[in-house]
C-alpha positions in Angstrom: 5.4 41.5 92.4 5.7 44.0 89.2 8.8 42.1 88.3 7.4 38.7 88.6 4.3 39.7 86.4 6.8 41.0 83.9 8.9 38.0 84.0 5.8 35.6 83.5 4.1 37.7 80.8 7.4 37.5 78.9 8.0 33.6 79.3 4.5 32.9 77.8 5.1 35.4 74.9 8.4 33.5 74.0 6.9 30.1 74.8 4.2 31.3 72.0 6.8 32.6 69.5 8.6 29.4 69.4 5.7 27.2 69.1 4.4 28.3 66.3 3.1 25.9 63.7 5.6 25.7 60.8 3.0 23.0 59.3 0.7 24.1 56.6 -2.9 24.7 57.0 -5.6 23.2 55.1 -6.4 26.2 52.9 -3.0 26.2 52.3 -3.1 22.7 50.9 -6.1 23.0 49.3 -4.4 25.6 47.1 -1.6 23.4 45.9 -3.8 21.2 45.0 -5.7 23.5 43.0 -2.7 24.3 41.2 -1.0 21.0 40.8 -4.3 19.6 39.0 -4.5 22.2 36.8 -7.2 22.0 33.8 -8.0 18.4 33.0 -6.6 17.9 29.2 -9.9 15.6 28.5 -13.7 16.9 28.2 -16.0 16.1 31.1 -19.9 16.1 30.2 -21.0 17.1 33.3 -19.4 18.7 36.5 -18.0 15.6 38.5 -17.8 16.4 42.5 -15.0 13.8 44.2 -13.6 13.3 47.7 -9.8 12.8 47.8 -8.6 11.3 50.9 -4.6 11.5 51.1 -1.7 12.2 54.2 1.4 13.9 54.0 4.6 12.1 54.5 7.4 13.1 56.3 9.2 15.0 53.3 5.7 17.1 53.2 5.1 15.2 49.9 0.9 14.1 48.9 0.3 10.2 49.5 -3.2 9.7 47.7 -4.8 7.0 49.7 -8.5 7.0 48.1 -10.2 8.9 45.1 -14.0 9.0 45.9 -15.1 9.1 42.5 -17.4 7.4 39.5 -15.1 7.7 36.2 -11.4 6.1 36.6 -10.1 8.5 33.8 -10.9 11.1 36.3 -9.6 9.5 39.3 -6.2 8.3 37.4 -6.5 11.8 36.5 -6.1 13.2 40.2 -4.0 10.2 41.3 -1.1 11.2 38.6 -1.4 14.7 38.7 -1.1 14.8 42.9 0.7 11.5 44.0 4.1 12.8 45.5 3.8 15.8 44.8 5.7 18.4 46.6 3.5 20.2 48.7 5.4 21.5 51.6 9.1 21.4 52.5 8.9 19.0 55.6 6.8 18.3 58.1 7.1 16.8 61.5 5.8 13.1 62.4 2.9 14.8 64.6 1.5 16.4 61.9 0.5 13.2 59.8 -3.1 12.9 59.8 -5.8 11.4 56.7 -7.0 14.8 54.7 -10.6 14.5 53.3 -11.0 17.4 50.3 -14.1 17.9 48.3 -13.2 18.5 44.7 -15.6 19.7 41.4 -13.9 19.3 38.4 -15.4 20.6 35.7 -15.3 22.0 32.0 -13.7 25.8 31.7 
């Protein structure tokens, strides 16, 4: 019976190790994002919040479906600064899902 326990305990702690999500998280995204956008090179009156909507294709690149947004400067802004961009090496087809992130861009 000692065996048997053993022998399950380790199949689910292998099954576990094996599964693990290779896939980013949303913080981790959210990050690159950051980064890839950067400071905007034009001057913005008042902080501007948005809502970028996008998935991730299968070579874990952005595909900027909406920018949720008043001003187009700033929306052609986002949309050339993040569409295909690199974010992640690859993902698998189960992953691929519509992301909503709340931006504020604003003057430094």
């Amino acid at each position: 019976m000692k065996k048997l326990l053993v022998l399950v305990f380790v199949t689910l702690i292998s099954t576990s190790v094996f599964s693990t999500n290779e896939n980013p998280n949303k913080k981790e995204i959210r990050a690159k994002i950051v980064t890839l956008l950067g400071s905007p090179n034009f001057t913005i009156d008042n902080e501007v919040k948005t809502i970028v909507e996008f998935t991730l294709n299968n070579k874990g690149e952005i595909v900027i479906l909406n920018v949720n947004c008043e001003k187009t400067q700033i929306c052609d802004y986002i949309k050339r600064k993040l569409n295909y961009k690199k974010v992640y090496n690859s993902l698998n087809q189960s992953s691929s899902g519509v992301y909503r992130i709340p931006l504020t861009i604003k003057n430094k």
